[in-house]
N, C-alpha and C positions, 0 to 999 in steps of 0.2 A: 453551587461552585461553578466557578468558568468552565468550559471546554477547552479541554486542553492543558490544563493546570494540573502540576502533580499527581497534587491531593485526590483529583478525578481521576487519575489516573492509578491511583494507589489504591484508592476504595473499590474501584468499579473492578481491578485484578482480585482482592478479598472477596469482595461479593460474588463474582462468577464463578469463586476458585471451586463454589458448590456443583457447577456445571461443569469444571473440566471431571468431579471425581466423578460424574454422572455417568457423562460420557465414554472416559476412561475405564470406570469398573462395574457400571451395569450393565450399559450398551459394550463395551468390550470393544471400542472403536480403536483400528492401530492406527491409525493416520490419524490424528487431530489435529490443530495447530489453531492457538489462540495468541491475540494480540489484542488487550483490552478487551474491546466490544467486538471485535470481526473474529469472527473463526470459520477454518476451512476445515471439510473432513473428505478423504480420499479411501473410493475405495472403487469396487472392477465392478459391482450390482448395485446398477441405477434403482431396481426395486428396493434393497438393501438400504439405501440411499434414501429413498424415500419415507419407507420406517422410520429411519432415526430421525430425518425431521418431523415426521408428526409427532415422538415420542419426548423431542428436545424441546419442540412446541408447546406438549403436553406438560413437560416438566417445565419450563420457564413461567408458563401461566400460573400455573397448582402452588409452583413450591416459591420461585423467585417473583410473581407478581410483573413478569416483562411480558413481552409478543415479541416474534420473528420479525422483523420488517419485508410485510412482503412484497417489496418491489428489490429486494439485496438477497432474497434467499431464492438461491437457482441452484437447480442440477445439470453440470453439462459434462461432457468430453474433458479432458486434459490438453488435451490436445487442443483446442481454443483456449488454452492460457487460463488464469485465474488471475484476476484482479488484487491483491492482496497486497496490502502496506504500502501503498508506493509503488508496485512492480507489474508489471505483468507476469509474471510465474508462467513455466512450461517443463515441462516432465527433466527437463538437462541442461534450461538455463533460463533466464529474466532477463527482461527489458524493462527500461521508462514507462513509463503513462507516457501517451504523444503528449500531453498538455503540458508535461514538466519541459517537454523538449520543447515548445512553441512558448512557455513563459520567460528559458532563457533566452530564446532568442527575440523577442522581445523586449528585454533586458539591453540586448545589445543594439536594437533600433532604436531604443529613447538613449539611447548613450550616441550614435549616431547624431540624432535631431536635438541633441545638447541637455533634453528631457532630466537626464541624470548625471552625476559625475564617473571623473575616471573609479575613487573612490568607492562608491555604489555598485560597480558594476563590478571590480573586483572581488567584493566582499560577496555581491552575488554569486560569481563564476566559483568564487573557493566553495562554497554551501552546495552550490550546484555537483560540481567537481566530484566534493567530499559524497553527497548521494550520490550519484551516478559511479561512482567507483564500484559498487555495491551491485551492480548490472552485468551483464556482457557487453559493455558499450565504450570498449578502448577506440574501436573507429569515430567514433561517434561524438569523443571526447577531446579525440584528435581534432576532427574539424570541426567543433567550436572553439577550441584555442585558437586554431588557425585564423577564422571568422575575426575571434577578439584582436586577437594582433597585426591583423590588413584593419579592422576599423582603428584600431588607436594608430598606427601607422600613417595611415590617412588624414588623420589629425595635425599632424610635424610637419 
Protein backbone atom coordinates (compact mmCIF):
# COMPACT_ATOMS: atom_id res chain seq x y z
CA UNK A 1 0.00 0.00 0.00
CA UNK A 2 1.17 3.67 -0.64
CA UNK A 3 2.34 5.85 2.04
CA UNK A 4 0.33 7.86 3.11
CA UNK A 5 -2.90 6.35 1.91
CA UNK A 6 -5.81 5.77 4.37
CA UNK A 7 -5.82 2.33 4.34
CA UNK A 8 -1.99 2.61 5.66
CA UNK A 9 -3.11 4.70 7.63
CA UNK A 10 -6.01 2.59 9.05
CA UNK A 11 -4.06 -0.75 9.30
CA UNK A 12 -0.91 0.64 10.81
CA UNK A 13 -3.50 2.58 13.88
CA UNK A 14 -5.04 -1.39 14.35
CA UNK A 15 -1.76 -2.84 14.30
CA UNK A 16 0.08 -0.74 16.81
CA UNK A 17 -3.23 -0.33 18.84
CA UNK A 18 -1.28 -3.69 20.43
CA UNK A 19 1.47 -1.16 21.57
CA UNK A 20 -0.50 1.81 22.81
CA UNK A 21 -2.31 -1.26 25.43
CA UNK A 22 1.35 -2.14 26.09
CA UNK A 23 2.48 0.94 26.97
CA UNK A 24 -0.63 2.18 28.51
CA UNK A 25 -1.26 -0.89 30.95
CA UNK A 26 1.99 -2.80 31.37
CA UNK A 27 4.50 -0.05 31.23
CA UNK A 28 1.81 2.22 32.98
CA UNK A 29 3.25 5.09 30.87
CA UNK A 30 0.81 8.62 31.57
CA UNK A 31 2.14 10.56 28.96
CA UNK A 32 2.00 8.67 25.60
CA UNK A 33 0.84 10.16 22.53
CA UNK A 34 0.69 8.26 19.24
CA UNK A 35 0.00 9.30 15.69
CA UNK A 36 0.37 6.38 13.37
CA UNK A 37 3.92 5.31 13.35
CA UNK A 38 5.46 8.30 15.62
CA UNK A 39 4.99 8.28 19.25
CA UNK A 40 6.18 10.35 21.94
CA UNK A 41 6.37 9.41 25.79
CA UNK A 42 7.02 12.23 28.50
CA UNK A 43 8.14 11.64 31.55
CA UNK A 44 10.78 13.77 34.47
CA UNK A 45 13.33 10.07 34.58
CA UNK A 46 15.63 9.96 31.75
CA UNK A 47 16.59 6.42 33.35
CA UNK A 48 12.93 5.74 33.35
CA UNK A 49 12.83 6.75 29.93
CA UNK A 50 15.42 4.62 28.97
CA UNK A 51 13.67 1.38 30.22
CA UNK A 52 10.75 1.78 28.36
CA UNK A 53 12.50 2.01 25.33
CA UNK A 54 14.41 -0.96 25.65
CA UNK A 55 11.25 -2.78 26.82
CA UNK A 56 9.03 -1.14 23.72
CA UNK A 57 12.03 -2.33 21.71
CA UNK A 58 11.73 -5.62 23.22
CA UNK A 59 8.04 -5.78 22.72
CA UNK A 60 8.05 -4.46 18.97
CA UNK A 61 10.68 -7.09 17.97
CA UNK A 62 9.10 -10.32 20.12
CA UNK A 63 5.43 -9.50 19.60
CA UNK A 64 4.91 -6.98 16.43
CA UNK A 65 7.94 -8.13 14.24
CA UNK A 66 9.05 -4.04 13.86
CA UNK A 67 12.60 -2.33 15.26
CA UNK A 68 12.79 1.34 16.64
CA UNK A 69 14.34 3.26 14.12
CA UNK A 70 17.38 4.15 15.53
CA UNK A 71 18.32 7.41 14.13
CA UNK A 72 14.31 8.93 15.26
CA UNK A 73 14.40 7.33 18.83
CA UNK A 74 16.01 10.05 21.18
CA UNK A 75 15.82 11.09 24.75
CA UNK A 76 16.00 14.69 25.38
CA UNK A 77 14.86 17.72 27.52
CA UNK A 78 11.42 19.27 26.78
CA UNK A 79 12.68 21.97 26.80
CA UNK A 80 14.37 21.45 23.24
CA UNK A 81 11.08 21.07 21.68
CA UNK A 82 9.90 17.65 20.29
CA UNK A 83 9.56 17.18 16.69
CA UNK A 84 6.09 15.66 16.33
CA UNK A 85 3.48 15.79 13.54
CA UNK A 86 4.36 18.74 11.82
CA UNK A 87 5.28 20.93 15.00
CA UNK A 88 7.80 21.62 17.07
CA UNK A 89 6.09 20.96 20.49
CA UNK A 90 7.39 22.83 23.72
CA UNK A 91 6.12 22.23 27.27
CA UNK A 92 3.16 25.62 26.51
CA UNK A 93 3.26 25.98 23.01
CA UNK A 94 4.33 24.90 19.10
CA UNK A 95 5.80 26.17 16.37
CA UNK A 96 6.43 25.25 12.43
CA UNK A 97 9.19 23.08 11.28
CA UNK A 98 11.45 26.02 9.68
CA UNK A 99 11.16 23.95 6.44
CA UNK A 100 7.21 24.51 6.36
CA UNK A 101 8.08 28.12 6.66
CA UNK A 102 10.98 28.26 3.98
CA UNK A 103 8.56 25.96 1.56
CA UNK A 104 5.86 28.77 1.77
CA UNK A 105 7.79 31.15 1.08
CA UNK A 106 9.22 29.80 -1.72
CA UNK A 107 5.84 29.28 -2.80
CA UNK A 108 5.65 32.92 -3.02
CA UNK A 109 9.34 33.48 -5.10
CA UNK A 110 8.12 31.10 -8.06
CA UNK A 111 4.92 33.25 -7.84
CA UNK A 112 7.27 36.27 -8.03
CA UNK A 113 9.48 34.82 -11.11
CA UNK A 114 5.93 33.81 -12.87
CA UNK A 115 7.21 30.07 -11.90
CA UNK A 116 3.46 29.57 -10.63
CA UNK A 117 0.06 31.09 -10.87
CA UNK A 118 -2.02 33.60 -8.75
CA UNK A 119 -4.13 30.48 -8.45
CA UNK A 120 -1.37 28.04 -7.04
CA UNK A 121 -0.18 30.16 -4.66
CA UNK A 122 -3.49 30.85 -3.20
CA UNK A 123 -4.56 27.45 -2.77
CA UNK A 124 -0.97 27.04 -1.26
CA UNK A 125 -1.22 30.00 1.28
CA UNK A 126 -5.02 28.52 2.34
CA UNK A 127 -3.35 24.74 3.05
CA UNK A 128 -0.48 26.70 4.51
CA UNK A 129 -2.76 29.05 6.51
CA UNK A 130 -5.20 26.12 7.53
CA UNK A 131 -1.77 24.27 9.23
CA UNK A 132 -0.13 27.06 10.63
CA UNK A 133 -3.23 28.01 12.52
CA UNK A 134 -2.63 24.96 14.57
CA UNK A 135 0.80 26.88 15.90
CA UNK A 136 1.54 29.89 18.02
CA UNK A 137 2.27 31.57 14.72
CA UNK A 138 -0.41 34.65 14.41
CA UNK A 139 2.81 37.04 13.90
CA UNK A 140 4.11 34.86 11.67
CA UNK A 141 1.06 34.42 9.56
CA UNK A 142 0.52 37.99 9.55
CA UNK A 143 3.62 38.52 7.68
CA UNK A 144 3.28 36.07 5.20
CA UNK A 145 -0.06 37.68 4.06
CA UNK A 146 1.50 40.70 4.11
CA UNK A 147 4.63 39.28 2.01
CA UNK A 148 1.60 37.63 -0.46
CA UNK A 149 -0.19 40.82 -0.85
CA UNK A 150 3.11 43.64 -1.59
CA UNK A 151 4.01 40.42 -4.23
CA UNK A 152 0.68 40.26 -5.93
CA UNK A 153 0.58 44.11 -5.56
CA UNK A 154 3.61 44.40 -7.28
CA UNK A 155 2.10 42.65 -9.98
CA UNK A 156 -0.84 45.67 -11.09
Amino acid sequence: MPLGNYTSQFFCNVYLGRLDHFVKNFLKAKYYIRYVDDFVILHNSKKQLRIWRNDIGNFLRNELKLILHPQKTKIFSLTRGIDFVGFRNFAHYKLLRKRNIQNMKQRIKAFEKNAIGLRSLTESYQGWQAYASWANTQKLRKNIKKEIIDTIWERV
